[in-house]
Structures are given as C-alpha cells and as structure tokens.
C-alpha positions in Angstrom: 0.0 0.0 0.0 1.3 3.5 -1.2 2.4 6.0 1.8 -0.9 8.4 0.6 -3.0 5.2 1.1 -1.7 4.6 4.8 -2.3 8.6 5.6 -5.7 8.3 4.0 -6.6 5.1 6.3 -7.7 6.1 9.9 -9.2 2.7 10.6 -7.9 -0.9 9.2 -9.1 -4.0 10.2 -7.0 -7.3 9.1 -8.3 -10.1 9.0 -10.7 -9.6 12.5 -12.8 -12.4 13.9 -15.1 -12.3 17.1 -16.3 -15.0 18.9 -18.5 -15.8 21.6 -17.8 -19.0 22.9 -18.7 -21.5 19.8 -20.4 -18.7 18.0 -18.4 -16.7 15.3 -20.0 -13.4 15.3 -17.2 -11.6 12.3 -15.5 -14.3 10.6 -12.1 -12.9 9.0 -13.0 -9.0 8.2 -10.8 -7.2 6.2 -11.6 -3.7 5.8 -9.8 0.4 5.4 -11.8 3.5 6.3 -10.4 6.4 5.1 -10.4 9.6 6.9 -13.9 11.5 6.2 -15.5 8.7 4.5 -19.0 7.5 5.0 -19.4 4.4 5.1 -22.9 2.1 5.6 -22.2 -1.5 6.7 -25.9 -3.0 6.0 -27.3 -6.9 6.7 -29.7 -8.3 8.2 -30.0 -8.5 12.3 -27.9 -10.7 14.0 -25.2 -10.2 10.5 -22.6 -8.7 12.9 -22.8 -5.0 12.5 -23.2 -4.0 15.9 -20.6 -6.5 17.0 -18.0 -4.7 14.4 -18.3 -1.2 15.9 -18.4 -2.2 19.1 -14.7 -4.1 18.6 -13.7 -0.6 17.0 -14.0 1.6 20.1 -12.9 -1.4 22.7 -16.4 -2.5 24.2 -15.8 -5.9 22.7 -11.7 -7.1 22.2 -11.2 -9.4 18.6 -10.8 -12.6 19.3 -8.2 -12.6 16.4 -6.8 -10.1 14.1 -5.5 -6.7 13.9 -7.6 -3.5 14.5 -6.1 0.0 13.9 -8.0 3.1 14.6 -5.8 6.8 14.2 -2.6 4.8 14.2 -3.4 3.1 17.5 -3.2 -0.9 17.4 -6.0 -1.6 19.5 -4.3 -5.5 20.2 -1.1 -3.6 22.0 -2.8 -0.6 23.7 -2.7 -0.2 27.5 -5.4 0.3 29.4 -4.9 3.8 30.2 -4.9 4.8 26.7 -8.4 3.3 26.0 -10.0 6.7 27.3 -8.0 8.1 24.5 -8.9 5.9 21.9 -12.3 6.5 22.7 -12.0 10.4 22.9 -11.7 9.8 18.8 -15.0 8.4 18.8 -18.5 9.7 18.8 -21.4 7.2 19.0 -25.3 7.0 18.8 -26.9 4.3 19.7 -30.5 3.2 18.6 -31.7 3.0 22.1 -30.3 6.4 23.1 -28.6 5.4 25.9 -29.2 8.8 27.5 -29.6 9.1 31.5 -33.1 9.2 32.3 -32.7 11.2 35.7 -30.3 14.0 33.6 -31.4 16.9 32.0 -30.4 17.1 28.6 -27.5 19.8 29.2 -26.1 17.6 31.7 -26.4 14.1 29.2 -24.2 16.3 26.9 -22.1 18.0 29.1 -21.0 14.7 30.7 -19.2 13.7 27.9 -16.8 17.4 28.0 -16.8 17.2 31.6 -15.2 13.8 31.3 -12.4 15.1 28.9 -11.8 18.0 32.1 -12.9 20.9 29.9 -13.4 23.5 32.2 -17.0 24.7 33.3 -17.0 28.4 30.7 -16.1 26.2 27.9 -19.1 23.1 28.7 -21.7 25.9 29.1 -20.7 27.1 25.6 -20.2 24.0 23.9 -23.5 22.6 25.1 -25.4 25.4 24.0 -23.9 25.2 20.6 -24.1 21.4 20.2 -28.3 22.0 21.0 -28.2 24.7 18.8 -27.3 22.6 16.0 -29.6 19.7 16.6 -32.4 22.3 17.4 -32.9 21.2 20.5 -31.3 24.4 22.3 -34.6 25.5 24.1 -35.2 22.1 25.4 -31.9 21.7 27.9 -33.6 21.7 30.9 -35.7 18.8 30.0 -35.5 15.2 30.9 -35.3 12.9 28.5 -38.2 10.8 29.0 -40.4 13.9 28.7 -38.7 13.8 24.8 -40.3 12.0 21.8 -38.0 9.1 20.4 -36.8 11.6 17.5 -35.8 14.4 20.0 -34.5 11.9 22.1 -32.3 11.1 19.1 -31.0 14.4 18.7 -30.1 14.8 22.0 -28.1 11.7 21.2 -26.2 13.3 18.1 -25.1 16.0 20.2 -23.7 14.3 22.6 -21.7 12.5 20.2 -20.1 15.3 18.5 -19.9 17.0 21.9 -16.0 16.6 21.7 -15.5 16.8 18.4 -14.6 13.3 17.9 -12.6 12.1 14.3 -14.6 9.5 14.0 -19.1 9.2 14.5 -20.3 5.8 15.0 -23.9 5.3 14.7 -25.9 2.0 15.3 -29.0 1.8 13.8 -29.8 5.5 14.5 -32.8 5.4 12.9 -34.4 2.0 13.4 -37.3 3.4 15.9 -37.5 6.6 14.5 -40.7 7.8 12.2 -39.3 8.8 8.9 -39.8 12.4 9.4 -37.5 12.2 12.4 -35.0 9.5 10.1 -34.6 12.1 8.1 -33.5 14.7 10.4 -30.9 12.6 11.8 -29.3 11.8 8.3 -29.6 15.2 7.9 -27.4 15.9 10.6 -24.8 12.7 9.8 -24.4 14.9 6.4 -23.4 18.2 8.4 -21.0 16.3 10.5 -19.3 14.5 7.8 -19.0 18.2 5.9 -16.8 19.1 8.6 -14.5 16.3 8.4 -15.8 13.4 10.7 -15.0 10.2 9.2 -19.2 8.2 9.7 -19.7 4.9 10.1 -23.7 4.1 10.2 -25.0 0.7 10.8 -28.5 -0.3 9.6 -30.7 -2.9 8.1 -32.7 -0.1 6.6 -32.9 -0.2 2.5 -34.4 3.0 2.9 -31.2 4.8 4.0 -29.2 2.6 2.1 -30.9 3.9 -1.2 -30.5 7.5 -0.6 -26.7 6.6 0.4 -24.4 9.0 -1.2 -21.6 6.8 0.7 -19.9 3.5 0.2 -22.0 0.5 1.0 -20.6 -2.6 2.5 -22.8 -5.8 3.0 -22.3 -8.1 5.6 -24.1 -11.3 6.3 -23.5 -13.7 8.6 -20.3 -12.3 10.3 -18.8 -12.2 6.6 -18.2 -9.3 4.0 -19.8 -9.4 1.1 -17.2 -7.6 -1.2 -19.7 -8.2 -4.5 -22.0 -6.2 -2.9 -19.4 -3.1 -2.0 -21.1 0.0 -4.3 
C-alpha cells in the first residue's frame, strides 16, 4: 500500500474475527476506512454490524486479528490509553442510551466534563451542540419527557460534543418515524462536511438507497465484497 493510502486510512481492520464461545460473530474481516468517508455497513440483524463497531472503540476485544483506529493498534494498547482511543470516537446508539434522571445539558455535558474541559467552555459548547440539533430550548428537560426523534438528537449532540474524528452510529434510525429518520441523516451529512469520518449501521434499504456513501454488505459475520457500491 502506497504512503498516501496509509495517511488516507484512519481505521484498518486485518483479518478480524469475534467470537463468543462456539459462536463466530465476524468471521475474518478485512476492511480500510479512510479519513472523512461514509461508510454504511448493511445486513440483516444478528449479520454482525453492531458486534464490528463495538470491537472498534474497545467495548468488545477481537478474538483474532488486527484493528487499527488513528494509528493506534487496538491489540497492544494499554489500558490507560483506551480513554483516549475512545476520545476519537463519537457514538449513537438506537436506544439512546441517554440518563433518564439527567437533564439534557447535563447528558451532553458529561461527555466534556469527562475530557476536564473547564465549566466556561461546557456551558458554551453545550449550548452550541443543541443549537445545532435544534434542541437548544429544550436543555432543561428530561429525556423521557422527549419523543424518540428528540430523544435522538439529543443523542447526536452528545456524540459530536467533543469533536470526535470519527461518528459511530448504530442503527440510528431504526425506531424513528421517517420524518425524524430524516432529520438525523440530515445531521450525519453536516457532521461528515466538517471532516468526521461516519460509520452508520442499519438494516434499513431506505437509508441505504439515498446513500451517497460507500455501502458494505455483511451477512452472517462475513463481507460481502460483490455487494461493495
């Protein structure tokens, strides 16, 4: 591989496999991301989507192979570094994962607060975060008193909250109405504009349709390189 390939590349998987006991979950995965692509990985449930990103930001370790994510070998990283690793990342999840007895600022702010960004900087960074998901006049709510699309949005922000390199989004859409769908897309565009390198995972044909990204199918743990377009 050429020298402007490897600076191109911000994450490279070789030849990855994941298993859970006798189950193979990704069954030898090869795969380059380069920097501001975006990238769909589509398949059915249960294909191994959410089990991929999950081994990219260290919830899940391979069970063989080599992951590389920003120059960082993910098979020879200390522990302490994981908190960096995972500073590169940004990720919405389908269920939200939001704390339920945290206002909105604070579910956003936790994620700055966590970096030790001091309290002037949170306050503004928050506010412009919401601004951008349009969801600004809404951070003193809790998040169960937010419809599932709102809820998503709240989501989005915190992701890019710290400006990560990378967004990682698991089915981000998959119990949104397609009004709300759309909105979040919408947003995955503005974020990718700027230079994030996304990374969406969804069974949805809908998204994958309108996809102005590479699309990679995988089905049953496998790649399915004849269906890369």
């Amino acid at each position: 591989m050429t020298d402007i390939a490897e600076k191109r590349t911000i994450i490279r998987l070789f030849r990855v496999h994941k298993r859970y006991g006798a189950k193979q979950a990704l069954a030898d995965v090869t795969l380059d991301i380069a920097k501001n692509e975006y990238l769909f990985i589509s398949g059915p449930s249960g294909a191994g989507k959410s089990t991929l990103l999950k081994l990219l930001y260290l919830a899940e370790p391979v069970s063989e192979g080599q992951i590389l994510v920003d120059g960082m070998n993910l098979s020879r990283i200390h522990r302490r570094r994981i908190p960096v690793l995972r500073r590169k990342f940004g990720i919405i999840f389908q269920d939200y994962k939001l704390i339920a007895t945290r206002t909105v600022y604070e579910n956003v702010a936790l994620v700055l607060e966590a970096q030790g960004k001091k309290r002037s900087y949170i306050e503004k960074k928050v506010k412009s975060v919401l601004r951008v998901v349009d969801m600004e006049d809404r951070q003193a709510a809790y998040p169960l008193s937010l419809s599932g699309g709102e809820q998503q949005r709240i989501a989005v922000a915190r992701a890019i909250a710290g400006d990560p390199k990378i967004i990682l989004a698991d089915e981000p859409t998959g119990s949104l109405d397609d009004d709300s769908a759309a909105v979040i897309l919408e947003l995955l565009d503005v974020f990718h504009r700027r230079g994030a390198t996304v990374v969406v995972a969804t069974h949805d044909k809908s998204l994958i349709s309108g996809a102005t990204g590479r699309v990679l199918q995988i089905r049953q743990g496998r790649l399915d390189p004849t269906a890369d377009i």
